[in-house]
GUKOL-430753 format. One line per field, with one value per atom (N, C-alpha, C): residue number from 1; residue in one letter; atom name; x, y, z. Coordinates in Angstrom, 2 decimals, padded with zeros to 5 digits. Layout:
GUKOL-430753
pos: [NUM,...]
code: [A,...]
site: [CA,...]
px: [X,...]
py: [Y,...]
pz: [Z,...]
end
This chain:
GUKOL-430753
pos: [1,1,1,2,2,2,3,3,3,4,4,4,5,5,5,6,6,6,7,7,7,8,8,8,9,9,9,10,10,10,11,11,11,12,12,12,13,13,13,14,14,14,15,15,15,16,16,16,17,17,17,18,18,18,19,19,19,20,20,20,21,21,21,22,22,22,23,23,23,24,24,24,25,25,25,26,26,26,27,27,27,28,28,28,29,29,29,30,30,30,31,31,31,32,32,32,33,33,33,34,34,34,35,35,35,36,36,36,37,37,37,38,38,38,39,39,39,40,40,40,41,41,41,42,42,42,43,43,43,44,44,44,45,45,45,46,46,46,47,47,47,48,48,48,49,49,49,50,50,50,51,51,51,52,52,52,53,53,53,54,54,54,55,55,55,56,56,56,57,57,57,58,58,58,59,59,59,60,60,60,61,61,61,62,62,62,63,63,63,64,64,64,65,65,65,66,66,66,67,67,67,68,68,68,69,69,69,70,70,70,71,71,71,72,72,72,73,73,73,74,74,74,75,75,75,76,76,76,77,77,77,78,78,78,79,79,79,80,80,80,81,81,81,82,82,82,83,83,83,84,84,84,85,85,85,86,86,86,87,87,87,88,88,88,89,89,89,90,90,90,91,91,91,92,92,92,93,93,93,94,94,94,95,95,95,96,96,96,97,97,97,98,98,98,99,99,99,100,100,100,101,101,101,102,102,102,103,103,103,104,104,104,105,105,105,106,106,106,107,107,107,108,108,108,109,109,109,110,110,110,111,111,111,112,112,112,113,113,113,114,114,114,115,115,115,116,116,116,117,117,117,118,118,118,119,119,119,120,120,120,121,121,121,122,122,122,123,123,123,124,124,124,125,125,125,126,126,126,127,127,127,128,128,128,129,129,129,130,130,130,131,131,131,132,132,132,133,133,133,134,134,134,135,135,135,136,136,136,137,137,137,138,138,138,139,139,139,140,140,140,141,141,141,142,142,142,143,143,143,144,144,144,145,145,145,146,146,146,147,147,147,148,148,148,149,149,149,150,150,150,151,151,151,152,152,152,153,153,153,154,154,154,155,155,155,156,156,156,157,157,157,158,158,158]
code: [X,X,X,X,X,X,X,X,X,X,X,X,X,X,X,X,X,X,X,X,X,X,X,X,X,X,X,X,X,X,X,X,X,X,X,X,X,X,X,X,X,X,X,X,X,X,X,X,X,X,X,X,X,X,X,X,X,X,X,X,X,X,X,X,X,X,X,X,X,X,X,X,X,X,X,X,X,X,X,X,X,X,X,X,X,X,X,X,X,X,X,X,X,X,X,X,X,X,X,X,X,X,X,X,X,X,X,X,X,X,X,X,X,X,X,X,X,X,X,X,X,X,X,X,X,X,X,X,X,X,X,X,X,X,X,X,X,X,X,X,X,X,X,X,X,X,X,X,X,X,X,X,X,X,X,X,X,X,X,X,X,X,X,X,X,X,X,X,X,X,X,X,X,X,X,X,X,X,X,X,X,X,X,X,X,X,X,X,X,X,X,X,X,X,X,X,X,X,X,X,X,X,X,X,X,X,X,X,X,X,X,X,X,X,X,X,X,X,X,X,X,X,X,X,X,X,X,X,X,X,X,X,X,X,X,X,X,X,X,X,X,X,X,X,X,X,X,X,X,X,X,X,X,X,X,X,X,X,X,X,X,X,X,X,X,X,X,X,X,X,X,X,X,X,X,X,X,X,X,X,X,X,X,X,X,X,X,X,X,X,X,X,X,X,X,X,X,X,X,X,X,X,X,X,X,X,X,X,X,X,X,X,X,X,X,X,X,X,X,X,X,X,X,X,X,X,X,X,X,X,X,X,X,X,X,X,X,X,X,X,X,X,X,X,X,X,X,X,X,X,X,X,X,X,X,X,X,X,X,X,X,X,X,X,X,X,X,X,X,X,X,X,X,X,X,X,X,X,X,X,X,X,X,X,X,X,X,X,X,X,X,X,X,X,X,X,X,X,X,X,X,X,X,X,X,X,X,X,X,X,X,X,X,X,X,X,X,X,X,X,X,X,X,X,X,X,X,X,X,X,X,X,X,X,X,X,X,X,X,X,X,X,X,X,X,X,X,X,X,X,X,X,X,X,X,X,X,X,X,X,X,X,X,X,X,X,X,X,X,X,X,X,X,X]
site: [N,CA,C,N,CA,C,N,CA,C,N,CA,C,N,CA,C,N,CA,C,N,CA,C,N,CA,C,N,CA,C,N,CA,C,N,CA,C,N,CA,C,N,CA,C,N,CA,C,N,CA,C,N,CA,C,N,CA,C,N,CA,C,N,CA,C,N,CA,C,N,CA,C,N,CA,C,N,CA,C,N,CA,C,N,CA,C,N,CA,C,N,CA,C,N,CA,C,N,CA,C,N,CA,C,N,CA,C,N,CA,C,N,CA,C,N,CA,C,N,CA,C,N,CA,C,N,CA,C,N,CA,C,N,CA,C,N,CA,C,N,CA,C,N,CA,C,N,CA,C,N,CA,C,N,CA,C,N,CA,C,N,CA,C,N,CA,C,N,CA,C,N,CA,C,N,CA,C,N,CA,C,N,CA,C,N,CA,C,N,CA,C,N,CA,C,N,CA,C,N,CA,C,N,CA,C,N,CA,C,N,CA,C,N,CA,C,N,CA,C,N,CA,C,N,CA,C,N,CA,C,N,CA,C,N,CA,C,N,CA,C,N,CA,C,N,CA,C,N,CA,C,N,CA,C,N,CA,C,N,CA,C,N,CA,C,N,CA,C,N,CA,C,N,CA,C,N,CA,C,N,CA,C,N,CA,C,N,CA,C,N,CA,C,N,CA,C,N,CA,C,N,CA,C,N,CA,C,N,CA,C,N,CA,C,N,CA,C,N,CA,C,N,CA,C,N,CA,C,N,CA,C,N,CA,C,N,CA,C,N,CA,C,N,CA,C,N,CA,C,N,CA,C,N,CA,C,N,CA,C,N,CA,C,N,CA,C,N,CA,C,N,CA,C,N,CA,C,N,CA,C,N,CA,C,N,CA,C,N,CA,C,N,CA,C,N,CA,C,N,CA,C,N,CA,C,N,CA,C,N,CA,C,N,CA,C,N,CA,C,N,CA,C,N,CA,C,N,CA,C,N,CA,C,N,CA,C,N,CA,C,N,CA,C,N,CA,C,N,CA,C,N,CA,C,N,CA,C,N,CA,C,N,CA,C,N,CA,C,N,CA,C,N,CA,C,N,CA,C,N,CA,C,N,CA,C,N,CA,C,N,CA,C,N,CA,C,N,CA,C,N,CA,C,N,CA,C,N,CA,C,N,CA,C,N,CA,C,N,CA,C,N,CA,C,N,CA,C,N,CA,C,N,CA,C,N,CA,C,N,CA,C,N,CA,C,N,CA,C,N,CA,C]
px: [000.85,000.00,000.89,000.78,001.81,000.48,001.11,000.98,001.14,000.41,001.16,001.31,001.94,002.36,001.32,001.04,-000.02,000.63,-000.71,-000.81,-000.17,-000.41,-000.28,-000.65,-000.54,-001.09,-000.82,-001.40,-000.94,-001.59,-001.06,-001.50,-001.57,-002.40,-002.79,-002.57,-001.79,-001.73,-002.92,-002.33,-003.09,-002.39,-001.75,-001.06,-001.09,-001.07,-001.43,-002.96,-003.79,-005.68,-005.98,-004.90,-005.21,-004.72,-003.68,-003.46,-004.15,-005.06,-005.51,-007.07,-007.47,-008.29,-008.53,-007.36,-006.94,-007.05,-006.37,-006.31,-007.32,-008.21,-009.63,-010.67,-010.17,-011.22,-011.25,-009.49,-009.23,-009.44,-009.65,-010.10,-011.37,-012.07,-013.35,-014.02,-013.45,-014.15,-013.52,-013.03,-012.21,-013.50,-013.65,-014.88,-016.21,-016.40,-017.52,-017.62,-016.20,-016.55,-016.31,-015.92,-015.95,-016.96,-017.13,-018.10,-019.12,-018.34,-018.60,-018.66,-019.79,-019.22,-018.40,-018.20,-017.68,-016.33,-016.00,-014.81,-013.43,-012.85,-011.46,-011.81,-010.75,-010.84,-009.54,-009.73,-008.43,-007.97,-006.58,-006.12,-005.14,-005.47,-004.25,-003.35,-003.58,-002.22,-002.93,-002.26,-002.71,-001.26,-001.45,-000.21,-000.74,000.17,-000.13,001.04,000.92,002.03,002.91,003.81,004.85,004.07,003.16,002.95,001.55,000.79,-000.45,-000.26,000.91,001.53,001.65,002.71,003.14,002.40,001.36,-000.04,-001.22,-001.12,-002.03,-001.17,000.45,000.93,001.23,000.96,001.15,-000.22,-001.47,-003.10,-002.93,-002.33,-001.98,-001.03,-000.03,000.78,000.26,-000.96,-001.65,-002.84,-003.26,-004.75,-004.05,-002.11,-002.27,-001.82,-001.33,-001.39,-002.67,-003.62,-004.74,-005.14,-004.51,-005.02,-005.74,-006.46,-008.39,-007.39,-008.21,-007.31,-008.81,-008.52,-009.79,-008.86,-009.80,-009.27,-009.89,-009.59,-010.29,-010.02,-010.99,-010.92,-010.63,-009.87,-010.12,-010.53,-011.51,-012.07,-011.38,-010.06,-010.03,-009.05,-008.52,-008.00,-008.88,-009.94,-010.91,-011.69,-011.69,-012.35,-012.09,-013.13,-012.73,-013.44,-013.05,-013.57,-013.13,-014.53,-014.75,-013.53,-013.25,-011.85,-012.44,-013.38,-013.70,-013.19,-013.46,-013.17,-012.01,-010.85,-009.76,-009.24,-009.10,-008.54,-008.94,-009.99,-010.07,-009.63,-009.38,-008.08,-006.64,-006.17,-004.77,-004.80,-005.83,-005.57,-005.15,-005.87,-005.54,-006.87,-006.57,-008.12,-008.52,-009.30,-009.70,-008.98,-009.10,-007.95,-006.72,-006.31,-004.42,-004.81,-005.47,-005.75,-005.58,-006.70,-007.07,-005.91,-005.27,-003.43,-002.94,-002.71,-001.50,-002.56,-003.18,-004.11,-003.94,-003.92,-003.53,-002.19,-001.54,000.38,000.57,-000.26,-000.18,000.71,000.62,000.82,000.12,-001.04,-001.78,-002.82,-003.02,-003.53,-005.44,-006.38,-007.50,-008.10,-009.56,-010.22,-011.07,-011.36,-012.89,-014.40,-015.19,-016.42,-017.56,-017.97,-018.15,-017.54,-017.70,-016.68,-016.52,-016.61,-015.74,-014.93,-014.24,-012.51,-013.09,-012.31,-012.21,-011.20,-010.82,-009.29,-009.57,-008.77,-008.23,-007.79,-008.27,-008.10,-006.79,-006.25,-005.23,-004.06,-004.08,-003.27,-003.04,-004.39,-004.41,-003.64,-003.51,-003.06,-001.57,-000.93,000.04,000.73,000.18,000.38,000.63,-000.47,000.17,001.29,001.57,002.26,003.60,003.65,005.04,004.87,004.09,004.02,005.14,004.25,005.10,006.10,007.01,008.08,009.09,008.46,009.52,009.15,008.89,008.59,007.70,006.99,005.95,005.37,006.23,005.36,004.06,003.79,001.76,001.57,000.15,-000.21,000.15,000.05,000.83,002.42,003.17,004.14,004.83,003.91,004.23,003.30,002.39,001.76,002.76,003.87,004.55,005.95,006.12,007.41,006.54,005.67,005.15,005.40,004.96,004.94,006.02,007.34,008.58,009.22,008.77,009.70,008.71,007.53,006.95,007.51,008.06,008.58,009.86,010.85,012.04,011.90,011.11,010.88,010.35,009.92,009.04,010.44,011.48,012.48,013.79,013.64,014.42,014.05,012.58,012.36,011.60,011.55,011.29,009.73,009.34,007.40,007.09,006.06,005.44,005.18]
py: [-001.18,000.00,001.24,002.31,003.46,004.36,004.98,006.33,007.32,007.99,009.37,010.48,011.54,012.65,013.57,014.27,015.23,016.26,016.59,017.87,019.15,019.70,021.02,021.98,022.58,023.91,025.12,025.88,027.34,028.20,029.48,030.49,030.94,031.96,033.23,034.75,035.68,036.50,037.26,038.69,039.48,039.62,039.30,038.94,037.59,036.91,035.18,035.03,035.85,035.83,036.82,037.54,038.31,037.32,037.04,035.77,034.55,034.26,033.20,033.20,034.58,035.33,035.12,035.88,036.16,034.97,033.44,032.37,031.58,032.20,031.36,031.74,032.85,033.41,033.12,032.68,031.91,030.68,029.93,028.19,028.46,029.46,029.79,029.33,030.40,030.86,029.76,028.94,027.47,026.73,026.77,025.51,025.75,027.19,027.55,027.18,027.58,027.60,026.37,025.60,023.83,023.43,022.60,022.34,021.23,020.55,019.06,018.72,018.87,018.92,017.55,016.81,015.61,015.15,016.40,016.50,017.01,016.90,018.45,019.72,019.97,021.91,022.24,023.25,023.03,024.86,025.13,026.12,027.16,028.14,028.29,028.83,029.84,030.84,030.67,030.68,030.39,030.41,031.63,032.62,031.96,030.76,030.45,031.09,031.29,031.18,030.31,029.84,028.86,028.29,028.48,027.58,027.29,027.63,026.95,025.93,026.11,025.47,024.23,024.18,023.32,022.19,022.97,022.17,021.24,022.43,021.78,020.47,020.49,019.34,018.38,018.49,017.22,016.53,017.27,016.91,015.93,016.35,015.72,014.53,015.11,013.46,012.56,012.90,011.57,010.62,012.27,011.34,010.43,010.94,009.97,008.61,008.48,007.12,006.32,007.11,006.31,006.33,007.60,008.09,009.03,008.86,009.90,011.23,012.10,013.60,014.20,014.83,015.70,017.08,018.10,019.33,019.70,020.49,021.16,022.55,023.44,025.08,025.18,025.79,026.44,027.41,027.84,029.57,029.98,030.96,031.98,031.36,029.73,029.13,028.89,028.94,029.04,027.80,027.05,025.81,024.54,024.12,022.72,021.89,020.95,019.55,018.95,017.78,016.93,016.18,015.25,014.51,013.16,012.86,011.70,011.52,013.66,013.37,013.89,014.54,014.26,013.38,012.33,010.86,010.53,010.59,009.83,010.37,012.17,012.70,012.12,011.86,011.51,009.89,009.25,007.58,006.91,007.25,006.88,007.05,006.21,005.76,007.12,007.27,009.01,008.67,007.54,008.05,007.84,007.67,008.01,009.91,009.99,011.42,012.13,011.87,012.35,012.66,011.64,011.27,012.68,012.80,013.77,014.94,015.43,016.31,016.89,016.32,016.32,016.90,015.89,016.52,017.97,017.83,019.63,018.92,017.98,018.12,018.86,018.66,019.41,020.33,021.70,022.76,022.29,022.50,021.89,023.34,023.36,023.91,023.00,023.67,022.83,023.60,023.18,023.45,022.86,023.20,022.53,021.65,020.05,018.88,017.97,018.80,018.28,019.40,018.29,019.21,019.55,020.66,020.81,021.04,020.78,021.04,021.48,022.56,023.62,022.47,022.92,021.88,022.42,023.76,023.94,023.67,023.55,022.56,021.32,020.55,019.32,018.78,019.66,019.17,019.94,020.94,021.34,019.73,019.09,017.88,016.84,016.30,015.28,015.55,016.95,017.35,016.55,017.27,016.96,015.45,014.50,013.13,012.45,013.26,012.42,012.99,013.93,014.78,013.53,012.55,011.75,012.15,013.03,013.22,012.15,011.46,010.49,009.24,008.33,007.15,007.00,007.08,007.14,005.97,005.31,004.02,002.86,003.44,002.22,002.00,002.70,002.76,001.98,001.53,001.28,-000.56,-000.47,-001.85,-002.54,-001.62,-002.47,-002.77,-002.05,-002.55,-004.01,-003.90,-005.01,-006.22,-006.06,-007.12,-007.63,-006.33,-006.72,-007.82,-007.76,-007.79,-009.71,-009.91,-010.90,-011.64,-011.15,-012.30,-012.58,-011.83,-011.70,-012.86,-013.05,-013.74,-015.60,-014.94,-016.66,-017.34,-016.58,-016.90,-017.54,-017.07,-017.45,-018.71,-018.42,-020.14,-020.01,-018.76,-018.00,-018.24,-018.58,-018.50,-017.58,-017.12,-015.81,-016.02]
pz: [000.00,000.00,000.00,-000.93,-001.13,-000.82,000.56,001.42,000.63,000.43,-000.26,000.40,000.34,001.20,001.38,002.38,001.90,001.32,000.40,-000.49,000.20,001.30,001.87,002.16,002.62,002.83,002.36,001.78,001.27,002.07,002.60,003.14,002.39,002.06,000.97,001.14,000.87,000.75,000.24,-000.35,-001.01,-002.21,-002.56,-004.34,-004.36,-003.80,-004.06,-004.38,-004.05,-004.09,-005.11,-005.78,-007.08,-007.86,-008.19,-008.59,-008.88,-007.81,-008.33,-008.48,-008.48,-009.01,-010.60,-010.71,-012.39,-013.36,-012.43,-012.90,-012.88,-012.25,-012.07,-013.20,-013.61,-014.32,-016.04,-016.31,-017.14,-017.61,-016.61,-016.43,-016.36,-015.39,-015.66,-017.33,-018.05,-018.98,-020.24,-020.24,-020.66,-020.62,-019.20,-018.74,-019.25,-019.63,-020.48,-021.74,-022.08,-023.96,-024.27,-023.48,-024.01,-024.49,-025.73,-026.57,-026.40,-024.73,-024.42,-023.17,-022.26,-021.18,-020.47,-021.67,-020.79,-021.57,-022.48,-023.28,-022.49,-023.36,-022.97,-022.49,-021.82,-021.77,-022.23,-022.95,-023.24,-022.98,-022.60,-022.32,-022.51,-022.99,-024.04,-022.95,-021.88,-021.39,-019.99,-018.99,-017.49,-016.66,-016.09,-014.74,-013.60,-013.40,-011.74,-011.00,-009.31,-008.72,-007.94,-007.96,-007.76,-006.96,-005.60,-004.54,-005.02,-006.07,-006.92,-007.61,-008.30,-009.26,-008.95,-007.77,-007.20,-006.49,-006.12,-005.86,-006.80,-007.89,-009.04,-009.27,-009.67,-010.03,-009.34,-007.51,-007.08,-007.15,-007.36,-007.35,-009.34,-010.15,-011.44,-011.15,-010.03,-009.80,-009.40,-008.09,-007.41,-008.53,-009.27,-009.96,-011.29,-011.49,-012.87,-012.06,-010.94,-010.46,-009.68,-010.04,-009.54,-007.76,-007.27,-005.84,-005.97,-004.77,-004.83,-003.94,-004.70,-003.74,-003.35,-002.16,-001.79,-001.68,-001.75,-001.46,-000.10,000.62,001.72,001.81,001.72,002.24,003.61,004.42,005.74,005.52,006.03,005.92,007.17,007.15,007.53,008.72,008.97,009.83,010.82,010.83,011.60,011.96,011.17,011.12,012.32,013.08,013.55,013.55,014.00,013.78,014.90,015.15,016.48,016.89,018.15,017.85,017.12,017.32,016.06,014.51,014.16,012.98,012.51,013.81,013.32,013.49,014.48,014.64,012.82,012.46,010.87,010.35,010.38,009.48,009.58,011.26,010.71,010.66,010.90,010.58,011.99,013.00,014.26,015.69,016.12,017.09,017.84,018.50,019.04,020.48,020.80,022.44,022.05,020.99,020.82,020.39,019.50,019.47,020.33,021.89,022.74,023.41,023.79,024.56,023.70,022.64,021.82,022.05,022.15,022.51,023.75,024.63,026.01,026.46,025.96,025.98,025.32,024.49,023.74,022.48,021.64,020.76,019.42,019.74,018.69,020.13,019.20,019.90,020.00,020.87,021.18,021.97,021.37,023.00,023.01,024.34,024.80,024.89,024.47,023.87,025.31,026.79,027.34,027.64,027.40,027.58,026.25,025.53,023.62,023.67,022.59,022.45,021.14,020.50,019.27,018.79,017.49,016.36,015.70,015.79,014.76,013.50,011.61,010.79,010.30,010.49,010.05,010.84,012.60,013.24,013.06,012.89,012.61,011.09,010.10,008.52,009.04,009.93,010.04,010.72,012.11,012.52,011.76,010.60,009.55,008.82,008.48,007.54,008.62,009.24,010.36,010.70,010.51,010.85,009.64,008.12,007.23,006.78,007.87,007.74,008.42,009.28,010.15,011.30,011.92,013.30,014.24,013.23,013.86,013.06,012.25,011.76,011.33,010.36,009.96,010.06,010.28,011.14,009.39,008.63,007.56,007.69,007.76,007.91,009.62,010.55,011.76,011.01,010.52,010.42,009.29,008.21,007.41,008.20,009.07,010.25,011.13,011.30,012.07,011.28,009.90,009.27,009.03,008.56,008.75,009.79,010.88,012.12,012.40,011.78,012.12,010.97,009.58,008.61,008.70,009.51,010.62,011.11,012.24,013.07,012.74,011.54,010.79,010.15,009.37,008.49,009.95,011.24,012.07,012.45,012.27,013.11,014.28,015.45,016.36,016.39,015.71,016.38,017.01,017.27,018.28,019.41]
end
């Protein structure tokens, strides 16, 4: 199973949002004059900036190998989500969540007695998981498997 990295995050300026203003309005009007809606678009001239760019083409790297990409907006950094549904963002049970939550690895308030996550802490957190800082739960289940066909090739039983 090949993990793929996450996409990232871009902060936006005020020349990065004219920018991609400008560039929207181009693909915009592409997506109009297409003759088909289930054809090509095709494009003649399109000004991205380096950290769009860079984005559009890792979203073209995942879909030509056959991985599903989602996009997500944060409005404004503002956004959170339950610990249910970040445990399913980073791929890990809600009381290991809860535990790294606790220690102050990832930033939380409390809402009454629910926590909430910040989504731009939480994608800052994966980002740094598959930086090395922390093993993603495939990467800890293909060491397992490692260390059990180790163990079968010795002779060692469990």
């Amino acid at each position: 199973m090949v993990v793929a990295e996450p996409i990232g995050v871009i902060q936006p300026d005020a020349q990065l949002s004219q920018a991609a203003l400008l560039a929207r309005e181009v693909v915009a009007d592409a997506v109009q004059q297409a003759p088909d809606p289930s054809g090509s678009v095709h494009i003649e001239r399109l000004e991205l900036s380096p950290p769009v760019a860079r984005m559009l083409l890792r979203i073209l790297d995942d879909l030509s190998v056959g991985h599903a990409v989602a996009v997500h907006t944060i409005a404004s950094g503002e956004e959170e989500v339950s610990t249910s549904q970040a445990a399913r963002m980073l791929g890990m049970s809600r009381p290991t969540l809860i535990d790294l939550l606790e220690k102050g690895a990832i930033p939380f308030r409390r809402v009454g007695t629910h926590r909430r996550v910040p989504v731009l802490d939480l994608l800052t957190y994966k980002m740094g998981m598959r930086r090395g800082a922390q093993p993603s739960r495939s990467e800890k289940l293909r060491a397992l498997e490692e260390m059990a066909d180790y163990t079968d090739r010795l002779g060692l039983g469990y």
